[in-house]
N, C-alpha and C positions, 0 to 999 in steps of 0.2 A: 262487703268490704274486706281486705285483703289485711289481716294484721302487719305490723310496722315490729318486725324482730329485733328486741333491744340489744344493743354494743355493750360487748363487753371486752373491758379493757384487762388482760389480764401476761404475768410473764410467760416469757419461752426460754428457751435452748436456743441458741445466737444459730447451730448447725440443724434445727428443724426444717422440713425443709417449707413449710411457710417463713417462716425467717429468711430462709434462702432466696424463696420465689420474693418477697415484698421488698429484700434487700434489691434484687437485681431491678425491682421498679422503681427504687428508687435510685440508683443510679442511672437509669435511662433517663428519668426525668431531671436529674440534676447536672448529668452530664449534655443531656441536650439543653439543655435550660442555658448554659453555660454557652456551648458552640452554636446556640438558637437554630441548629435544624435535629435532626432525629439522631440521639446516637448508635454509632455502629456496638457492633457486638464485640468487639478488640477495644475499644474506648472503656465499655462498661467493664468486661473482663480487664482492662489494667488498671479501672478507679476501684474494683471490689480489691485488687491483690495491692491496691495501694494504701488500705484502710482495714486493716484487719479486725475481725469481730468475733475471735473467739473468747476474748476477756469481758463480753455483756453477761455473763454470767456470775452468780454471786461465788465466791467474796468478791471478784472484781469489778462487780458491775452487775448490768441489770441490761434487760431487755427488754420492753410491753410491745405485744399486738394488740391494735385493735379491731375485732371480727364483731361482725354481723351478720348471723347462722354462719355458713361455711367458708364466707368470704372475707377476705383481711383486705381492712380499708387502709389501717397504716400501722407506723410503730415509732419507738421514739427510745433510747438508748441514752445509759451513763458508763463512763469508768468512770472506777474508784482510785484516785488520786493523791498523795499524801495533802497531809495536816487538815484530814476530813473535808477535802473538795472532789466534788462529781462533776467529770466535762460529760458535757452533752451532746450525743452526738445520733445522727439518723430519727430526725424527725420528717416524719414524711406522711402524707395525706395522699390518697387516692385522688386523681383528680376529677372525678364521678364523685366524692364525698366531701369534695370542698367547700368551707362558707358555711356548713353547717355546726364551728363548734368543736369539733374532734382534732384538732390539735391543741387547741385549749385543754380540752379536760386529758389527753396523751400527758402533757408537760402537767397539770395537774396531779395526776396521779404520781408520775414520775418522781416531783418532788416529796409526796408522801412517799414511796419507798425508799426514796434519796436517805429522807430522816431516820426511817427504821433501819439504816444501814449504816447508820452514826455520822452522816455526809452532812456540812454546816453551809456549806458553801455550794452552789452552782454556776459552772463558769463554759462559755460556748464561743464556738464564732461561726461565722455567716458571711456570702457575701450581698455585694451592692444589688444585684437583679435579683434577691430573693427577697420582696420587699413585705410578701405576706408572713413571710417567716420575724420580720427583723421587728416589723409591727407588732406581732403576737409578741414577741420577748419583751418587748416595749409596756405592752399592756399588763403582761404577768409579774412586773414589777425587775425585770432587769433593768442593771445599769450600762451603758455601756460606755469600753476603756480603754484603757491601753491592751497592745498584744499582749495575748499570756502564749504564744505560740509563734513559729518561724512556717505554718500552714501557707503554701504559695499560692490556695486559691481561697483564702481566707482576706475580708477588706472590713469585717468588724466582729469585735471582739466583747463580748457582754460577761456578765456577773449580777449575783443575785447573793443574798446573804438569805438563810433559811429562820423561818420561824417554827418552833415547837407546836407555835397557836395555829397550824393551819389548820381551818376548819373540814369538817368532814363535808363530802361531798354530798350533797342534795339529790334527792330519789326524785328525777324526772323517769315519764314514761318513755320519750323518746331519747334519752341522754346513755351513756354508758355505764356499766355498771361494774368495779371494782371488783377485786378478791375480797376485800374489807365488808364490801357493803351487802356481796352475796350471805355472807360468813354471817352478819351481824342479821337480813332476813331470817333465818334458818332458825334462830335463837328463838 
């Protein structure tokens, strides 16, 4: 039997160029998702130069991969925002790694670094055809509200208020494994 290599979820440099390469899949897929056939390569290159990502970095923000050995399944991104709010932005899932969970524990983990970056608030938007997205926010205890943005291909708009009590994450074999929880093995 072939061992099952555990996810780990852990930050980047927004200009890595895995950060690079997972950004450009996720706008092929969101831009095709959007135009519902394949996006061209001028579609993707003006939604990357329309959304800049060099502020996923701390202080301004934050960026996770999530890899599996040397492949990166997805990632999931905050700015830091005044009066301690984090928008959330490029969450994205491999479509080979879907349904199994790994955007859950992305925004997971997320919001545990949110907190250690003094962030009280999480606030996002999304549109109508990304219904597995709107669903997970749904489940992770977003609310969703009025526009907090003038985003033209944004059609909702969520928030979430952070709690200090979030629990640590649970050591599955097949689940991913934080900076925290590698940190806290090792001990």
């Amino acid at each position: 039997m072939v061992p099952v290599l555990p996810i780990v979820i852990s930050a980047t440099a927004p200009t890595s160029a895995e950060a690079q390469e997972v950004s450009t899949r996720y706008y092929e897929d969101l831009v095709g998702r959007y135009h519902q056939r394949p996006a061209t390569r001028e579609e993707v290159l003006d939604a990357e130069a329309s959304y800049p990502h060099e502020d996923l970095a701390p202080p301004t923000g934050i960026l996770l991969l999530a890899r599996q050995g040397l492949s990166v399944l997805g990632c999931a991104g905050m700015r830091v925002r005044p009066d301690a709010i984090g928008e959330v932005t490029r969450v994205f899932v491999e479509s080979a790694a879907r349904g199994r969970g790994l955007g859950r524990l992305l925004m997971e983990e997320l919001e545990r670094k949110s907190l250690e970056m003094g962030i009280r608030t999480l606030r996002l938007d999304t549109r109508t055809d990304l219904i597995e997205a709107r669903g997970l926010y749904l489940s992770l205890g977003f609310v969703e509200g009025e526009a907090h943005n003038a985003d033209p291909y944004a059609n909702h708009w969520f928030r979430k208020e952070l709690s200090v009590n979030i629990a640590p994450r649970a050591e599955f074999p097949s689940r991913p494994e934080s900076d925290r929880s590698r940190k806290n093995a090792a001990r």
